[in-house]
C-alpha positions as CSV (number, residue, x, y, z in Angstrom):
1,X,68.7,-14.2,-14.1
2,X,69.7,-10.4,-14.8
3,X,68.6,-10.5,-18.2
4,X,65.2,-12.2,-17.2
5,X,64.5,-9.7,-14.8
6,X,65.2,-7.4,-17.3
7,X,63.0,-8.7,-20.5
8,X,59.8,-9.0,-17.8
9,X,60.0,-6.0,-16.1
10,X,60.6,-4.2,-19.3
11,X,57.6,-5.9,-21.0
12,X,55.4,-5.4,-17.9
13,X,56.0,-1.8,-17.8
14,X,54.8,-1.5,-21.3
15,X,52.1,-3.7,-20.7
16,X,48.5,-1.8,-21.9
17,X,45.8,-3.5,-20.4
18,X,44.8,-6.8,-17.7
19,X,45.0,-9.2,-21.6
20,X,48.7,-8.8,-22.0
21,X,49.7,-8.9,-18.5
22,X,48.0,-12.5,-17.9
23,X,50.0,-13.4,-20.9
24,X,53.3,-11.8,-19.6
25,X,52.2,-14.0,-16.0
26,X,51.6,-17.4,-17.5
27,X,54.9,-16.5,-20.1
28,X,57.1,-15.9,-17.0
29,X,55.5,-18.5,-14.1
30,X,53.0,-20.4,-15.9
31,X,53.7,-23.9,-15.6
32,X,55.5,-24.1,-18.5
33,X,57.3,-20.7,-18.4
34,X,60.8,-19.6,-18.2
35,X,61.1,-18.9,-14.3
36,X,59.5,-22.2,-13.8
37,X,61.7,-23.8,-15.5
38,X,64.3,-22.3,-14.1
39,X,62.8,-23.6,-10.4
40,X,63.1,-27.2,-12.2
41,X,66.8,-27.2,-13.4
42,X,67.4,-26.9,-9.4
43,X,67.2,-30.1,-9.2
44,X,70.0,-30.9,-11.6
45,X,72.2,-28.7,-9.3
46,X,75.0,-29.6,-6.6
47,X,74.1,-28.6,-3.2
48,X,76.5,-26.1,-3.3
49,X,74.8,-24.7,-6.3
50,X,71.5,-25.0,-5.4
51,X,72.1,-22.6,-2.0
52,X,73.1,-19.8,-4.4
53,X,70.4,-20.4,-7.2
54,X,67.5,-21.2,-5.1
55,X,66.8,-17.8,-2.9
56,X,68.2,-15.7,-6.6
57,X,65.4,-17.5,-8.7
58,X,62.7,-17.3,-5.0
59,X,63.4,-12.7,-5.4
60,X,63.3,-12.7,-8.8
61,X,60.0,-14.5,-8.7
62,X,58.6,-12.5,-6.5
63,X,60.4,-9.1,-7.9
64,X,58.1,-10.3,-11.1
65,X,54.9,-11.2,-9.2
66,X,55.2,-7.6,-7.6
67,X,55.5,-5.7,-10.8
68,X,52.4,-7.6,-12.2
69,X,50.1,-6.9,-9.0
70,X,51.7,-2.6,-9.1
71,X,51.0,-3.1,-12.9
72,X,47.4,-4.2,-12.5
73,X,46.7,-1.9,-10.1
74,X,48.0,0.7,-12.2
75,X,45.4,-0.1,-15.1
76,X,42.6,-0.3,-12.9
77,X,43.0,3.3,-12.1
78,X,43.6,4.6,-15.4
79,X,40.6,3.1,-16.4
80,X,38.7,4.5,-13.0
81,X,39.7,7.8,-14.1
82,X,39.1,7.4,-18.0
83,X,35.4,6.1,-16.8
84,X,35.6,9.3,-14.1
85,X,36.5,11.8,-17.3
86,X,33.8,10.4,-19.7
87,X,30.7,9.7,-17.3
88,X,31.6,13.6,-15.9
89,X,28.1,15.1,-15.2
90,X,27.6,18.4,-13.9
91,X,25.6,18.8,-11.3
92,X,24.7,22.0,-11.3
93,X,22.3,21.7,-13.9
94,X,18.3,21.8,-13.3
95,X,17.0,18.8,-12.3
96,X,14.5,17.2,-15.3
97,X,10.9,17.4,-14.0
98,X,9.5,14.2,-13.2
99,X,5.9,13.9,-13.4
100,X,4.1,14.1,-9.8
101,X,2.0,11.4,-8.3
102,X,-1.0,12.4,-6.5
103,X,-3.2,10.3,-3.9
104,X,-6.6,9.8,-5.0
105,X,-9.5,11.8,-3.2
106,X,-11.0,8.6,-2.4
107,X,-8.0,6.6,-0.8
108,X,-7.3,10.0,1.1
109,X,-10.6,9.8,2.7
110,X,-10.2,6.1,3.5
111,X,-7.1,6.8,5.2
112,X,-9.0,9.8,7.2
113,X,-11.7,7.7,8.3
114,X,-9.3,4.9,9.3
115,X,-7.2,7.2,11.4
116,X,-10.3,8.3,13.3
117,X,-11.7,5.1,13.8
118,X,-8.6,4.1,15.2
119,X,-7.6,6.6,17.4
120,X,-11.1,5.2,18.9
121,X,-10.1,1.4,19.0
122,X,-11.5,0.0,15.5
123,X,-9.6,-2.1,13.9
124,X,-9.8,-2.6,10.1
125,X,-11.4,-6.0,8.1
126,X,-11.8,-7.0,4.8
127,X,-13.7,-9.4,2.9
128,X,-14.1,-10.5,-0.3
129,X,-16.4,-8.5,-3.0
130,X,-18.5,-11.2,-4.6
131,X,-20.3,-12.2,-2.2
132,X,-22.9,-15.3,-1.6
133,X,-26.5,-14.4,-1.3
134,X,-26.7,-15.3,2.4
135,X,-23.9,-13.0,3.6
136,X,-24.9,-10.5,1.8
137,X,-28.9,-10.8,1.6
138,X,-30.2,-13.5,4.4
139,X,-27.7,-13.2,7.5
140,X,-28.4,-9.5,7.6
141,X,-32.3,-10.3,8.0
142,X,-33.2,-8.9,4.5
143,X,-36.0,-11.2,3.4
144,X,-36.7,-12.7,0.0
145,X,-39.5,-10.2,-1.0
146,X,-37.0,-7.1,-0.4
147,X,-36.4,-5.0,-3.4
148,X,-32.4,-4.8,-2.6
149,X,-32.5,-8.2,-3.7
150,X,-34.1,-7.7,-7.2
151,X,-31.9,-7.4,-10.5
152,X,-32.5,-4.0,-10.9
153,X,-31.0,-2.8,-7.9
154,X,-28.1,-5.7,-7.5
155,X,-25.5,-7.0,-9.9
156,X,-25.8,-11.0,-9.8
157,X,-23.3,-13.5,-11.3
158,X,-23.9,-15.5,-14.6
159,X,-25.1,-18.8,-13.5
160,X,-25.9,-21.8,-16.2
161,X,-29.3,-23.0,-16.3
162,X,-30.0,-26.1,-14.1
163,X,-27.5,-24.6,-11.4
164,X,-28.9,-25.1,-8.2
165,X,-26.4,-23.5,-6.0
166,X,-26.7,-20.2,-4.2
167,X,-26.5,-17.2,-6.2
168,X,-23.8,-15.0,-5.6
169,X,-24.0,-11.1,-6.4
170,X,-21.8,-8.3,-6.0
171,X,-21.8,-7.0,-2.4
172,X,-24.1,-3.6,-2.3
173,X,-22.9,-3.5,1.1
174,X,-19.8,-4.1,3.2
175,X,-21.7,-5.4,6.2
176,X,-20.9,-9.1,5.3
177,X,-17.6,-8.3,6.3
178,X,-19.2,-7.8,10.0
179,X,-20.6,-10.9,9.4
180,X,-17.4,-12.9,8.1
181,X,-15.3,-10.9,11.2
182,X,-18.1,-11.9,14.1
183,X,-18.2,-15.7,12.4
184,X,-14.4,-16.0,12.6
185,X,-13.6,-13.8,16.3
186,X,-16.9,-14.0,17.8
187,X,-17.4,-10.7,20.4
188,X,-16.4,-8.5,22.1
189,X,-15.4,-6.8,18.2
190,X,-15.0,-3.4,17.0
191,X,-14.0,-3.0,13.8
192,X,-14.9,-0.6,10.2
193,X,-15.7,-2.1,7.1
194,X,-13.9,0.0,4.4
195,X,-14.1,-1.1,0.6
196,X,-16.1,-1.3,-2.9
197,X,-19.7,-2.0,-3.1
198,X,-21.6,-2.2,-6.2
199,X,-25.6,-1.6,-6.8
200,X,-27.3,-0.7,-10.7
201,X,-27.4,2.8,-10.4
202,X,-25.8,5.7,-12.4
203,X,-26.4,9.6,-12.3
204,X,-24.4,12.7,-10.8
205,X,-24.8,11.4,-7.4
206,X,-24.7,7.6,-7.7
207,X,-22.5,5.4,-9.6
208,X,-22.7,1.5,-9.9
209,X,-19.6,1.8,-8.4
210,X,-18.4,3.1,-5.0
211,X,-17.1,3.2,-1.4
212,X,-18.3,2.8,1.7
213,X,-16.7,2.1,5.0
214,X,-19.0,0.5,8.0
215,X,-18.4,0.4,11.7
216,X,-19.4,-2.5,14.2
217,X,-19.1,-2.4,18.1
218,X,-20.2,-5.5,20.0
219,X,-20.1,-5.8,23.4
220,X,-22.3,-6.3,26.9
221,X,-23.2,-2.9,27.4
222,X,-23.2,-0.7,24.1
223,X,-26.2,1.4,23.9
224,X,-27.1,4.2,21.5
225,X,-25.2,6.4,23.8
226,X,-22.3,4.7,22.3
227,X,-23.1,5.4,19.3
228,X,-23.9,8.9,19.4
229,X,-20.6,9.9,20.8
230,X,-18.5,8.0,18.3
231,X,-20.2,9.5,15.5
232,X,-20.2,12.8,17.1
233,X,-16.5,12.8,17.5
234,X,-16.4,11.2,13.9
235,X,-17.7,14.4,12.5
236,X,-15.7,17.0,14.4
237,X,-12.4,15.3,13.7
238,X,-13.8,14.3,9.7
239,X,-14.7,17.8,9.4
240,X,-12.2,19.3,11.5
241,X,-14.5,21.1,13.1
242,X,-14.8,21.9,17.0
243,X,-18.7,21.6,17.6
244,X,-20.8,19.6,15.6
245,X,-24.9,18.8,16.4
246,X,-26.2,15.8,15.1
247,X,-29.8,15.0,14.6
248,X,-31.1,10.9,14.2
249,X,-34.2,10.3,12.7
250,X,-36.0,7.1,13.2
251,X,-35.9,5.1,10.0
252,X,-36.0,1.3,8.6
253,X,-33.3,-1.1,8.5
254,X,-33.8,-4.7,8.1
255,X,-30.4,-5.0,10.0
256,X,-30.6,-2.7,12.8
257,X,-33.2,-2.2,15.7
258,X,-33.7,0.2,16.0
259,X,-32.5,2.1,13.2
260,X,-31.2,5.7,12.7
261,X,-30.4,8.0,10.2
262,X,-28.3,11.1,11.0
263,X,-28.6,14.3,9.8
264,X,-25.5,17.2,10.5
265,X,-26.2,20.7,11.2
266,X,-24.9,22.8,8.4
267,X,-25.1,25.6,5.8
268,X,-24.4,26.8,2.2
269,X,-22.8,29.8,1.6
270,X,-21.7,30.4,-2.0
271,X,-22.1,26.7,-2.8
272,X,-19.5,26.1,0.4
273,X,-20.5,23.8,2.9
274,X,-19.9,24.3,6.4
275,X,-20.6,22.1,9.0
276,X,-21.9,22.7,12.4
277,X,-23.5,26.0,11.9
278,X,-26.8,27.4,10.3
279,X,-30.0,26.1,10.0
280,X,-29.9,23.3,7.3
281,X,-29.2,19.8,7.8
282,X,-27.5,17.2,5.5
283,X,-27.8,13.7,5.5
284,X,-24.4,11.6,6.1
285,X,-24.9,8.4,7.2
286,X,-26.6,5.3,8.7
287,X,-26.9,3.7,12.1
288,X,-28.3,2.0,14.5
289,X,-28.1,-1.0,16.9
290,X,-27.5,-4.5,15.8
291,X,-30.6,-6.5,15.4
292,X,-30.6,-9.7,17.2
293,X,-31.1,-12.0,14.2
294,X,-28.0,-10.7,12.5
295,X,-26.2,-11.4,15.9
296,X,-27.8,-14.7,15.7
297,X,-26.9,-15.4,12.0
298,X,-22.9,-14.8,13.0
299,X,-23.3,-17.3,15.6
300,X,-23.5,-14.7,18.3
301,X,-25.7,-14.8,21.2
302,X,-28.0,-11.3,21.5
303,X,-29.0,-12.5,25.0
304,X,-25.6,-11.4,26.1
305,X,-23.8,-9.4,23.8
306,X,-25.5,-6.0,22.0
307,X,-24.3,-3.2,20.1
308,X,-24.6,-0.8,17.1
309,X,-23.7,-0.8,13.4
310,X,-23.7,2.5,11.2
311,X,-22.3,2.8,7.4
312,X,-21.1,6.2,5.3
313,X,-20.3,6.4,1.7
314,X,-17.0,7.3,1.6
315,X,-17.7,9.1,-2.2
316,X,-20.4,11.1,-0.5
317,X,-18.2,12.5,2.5
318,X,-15.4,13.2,0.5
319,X,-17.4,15.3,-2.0
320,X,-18.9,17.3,1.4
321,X,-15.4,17.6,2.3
322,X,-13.6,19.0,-0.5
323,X,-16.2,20.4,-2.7
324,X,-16.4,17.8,-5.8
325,X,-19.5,18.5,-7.4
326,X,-19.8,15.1,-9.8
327,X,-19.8,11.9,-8.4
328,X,-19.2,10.0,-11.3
329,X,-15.3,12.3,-12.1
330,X,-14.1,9.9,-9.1
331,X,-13.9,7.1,-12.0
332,X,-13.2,9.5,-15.1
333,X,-9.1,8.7,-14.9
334,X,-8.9,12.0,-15.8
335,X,-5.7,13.2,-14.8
336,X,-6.6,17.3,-15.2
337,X,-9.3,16.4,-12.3
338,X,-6.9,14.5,-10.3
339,X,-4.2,17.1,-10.3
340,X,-6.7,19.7,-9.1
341,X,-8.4,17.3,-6.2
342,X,-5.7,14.9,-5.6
343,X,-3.2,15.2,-2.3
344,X,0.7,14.8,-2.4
345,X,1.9,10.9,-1.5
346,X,3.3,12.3,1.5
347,X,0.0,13.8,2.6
348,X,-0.4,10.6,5.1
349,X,-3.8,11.4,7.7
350,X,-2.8,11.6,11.4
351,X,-5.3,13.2,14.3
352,X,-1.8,15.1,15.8
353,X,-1.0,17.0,12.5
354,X,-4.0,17.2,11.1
355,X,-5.7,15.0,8.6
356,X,-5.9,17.2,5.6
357,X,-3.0,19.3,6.0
């Protein structure tokens, strides 16, 4: 048993890595290795015998097993500090510049407006963007003869001759998402419409393109009043601004009566806008209240419930707000414009520190 002991802590000590050591472990108490069959001769032994061979062979097994587990943890560490010496990195050195991500004006803008609009008790839908012509045409009370509905002001799908089914277009509007939201929660409802809308037009100030959020508040009692307040306060906090005059001038929509658009007190100094002074005024936006048929079309009854729509191109107010003078270098992917106009990814809108700050 001495010499054993010897041989395999010897050849366990000059063991170089986990290989050789399973081999020295199944060699010494494998099944079939010497130790074991040592444990099996015990057998073969007197009683007398066996009392002074069984605990000898019982410490030199575990005298071996101990050596293996010191010897494999002794490995594991020299290679920990082998990987330690050749993965070495000095920290010290400058970091490598990473290229910087930058929020898009116009996502920045949607997050604005839906800050604002909540802080006021809107909640935000969506709908889809191709659209069937009675959402986006006939349940808003624009009649067949209108010319938002010809093909030279709205993008219709491809449909194959003989197909009798509704045409569908791309929305040039997101006011059937007022529709879609009164259809599936009925009112009360007070929600903005944020999202792409798409009509044939392309020049500095229009693109076929673009963004628009709308607002809808339905209820028993919402009168113009209403209205005027929220996009009063809409403007200040937009604009960041702490008085703002707004001026409404009667006007025509099929899906509003009556109908409103608003102008905003302002002035150009040195090609910079600023609102709520001077003696110019700007045109922002659309409004007015509800008009029964639309109620009517969304399954809502105008006898009890009332109240006003409005809509704002979110393109438009964002190049009022931070000075872009082309429309159409919101969809240029150039990056040179985007680092210039864009906002850091932590820039995130709130009405406590400020929306643009």
């Amino acid at each position: 048993m001495d010499d054993l002991k010897s041989k395999y802590l010897g050849l366990i000590a000059e063991a170089t890595d986990e290989n050789s050591l399973e081999e020295l472990r199944v060699q010494a108490l494998g099944k079939k290795g010497e130790i074991s069959l040592q444990m099996r001769s015990l057998g073969q032994m007197t009683p007398e015998e066996r009392q002074t061979a069984g605990p000898a062979l019982n410490a030199l097994k575990d005298e071996i097993n101990s050596g293996l587990i010191a010897k494999k943890a002794a490995l594991a560490d020299a290679a920990l500090d082998e990987r330690l010496r050749t993965e070495w990195l000095d920290v010290t050195l400058p970091a490598r510049m990473r290229p910087k991500g930058t929020i898009h004006p116009i996502s920045q803008v949607t997050d604005e407006v839906t800050a604002i609009f909540a802080d006021m008790g809107f909640s935000v839908a969506e709908g889809p963007q191709i659209e069937s012509d009675w959402y986006n045409f006939d349940a808003l009370n624009i009649p067949g003869h209108h010319p938002a509905r010809a093909e030279m002001d709205t993008f219709y799908t491809h449909r194959a001759a003989g197909d009798n089914r509704p045409p569908h277009v791309l929305r040039t509007h997101t006011s059937p998402v007022q529709i879609r939201a009164l259809e599936a929660n009925g009112a009360p409802i007070r929600i903005i419409c944020p999202g792409r809308v798409y009509r044939a037009d392309y020049d500095q100030t229009h693109t076929p393109m673009f963004h628009q959020v709308e607002g809808l508040a339905i209820d028993t009692d919402i009168s113009m009043a209403n209205l005027k307040w929220c996009l009063e306060e809409f403007v200040k906090a937009f604009f960041e601004v702490d008085n703002v005059e707004l001026r409404f001038r009667a006007s025509h929509f099929p899906f509003t009566e009556p109908s409103a658009e608003v102008d905003i007190r302002c002035s150009w100094e040195g090609g910079v806008l600023k609102v709520g002074e001077g003696d110019d005024w700007l045109e922002i936006l659309g409004s007015g209240m509800v008009h029964p048929k639309v109620l009517q079309a969304a399954g809502v009854d105008p006898s009890i419930y009332q109240g006003f729509a409005f809509g704002v191109g979110i393109d438009r107010i964002a190049m009022l707000k931070y000075g872009i003078p082309d429309l159409r270098a919101f969809f240029d992917s150039d990056l040179r414009w985007l680092r210039h106009y864009g906002f850091r990814s932590l820039d995130v809108p709130t009405l406590d520190s400020g929306l643009s700050a």
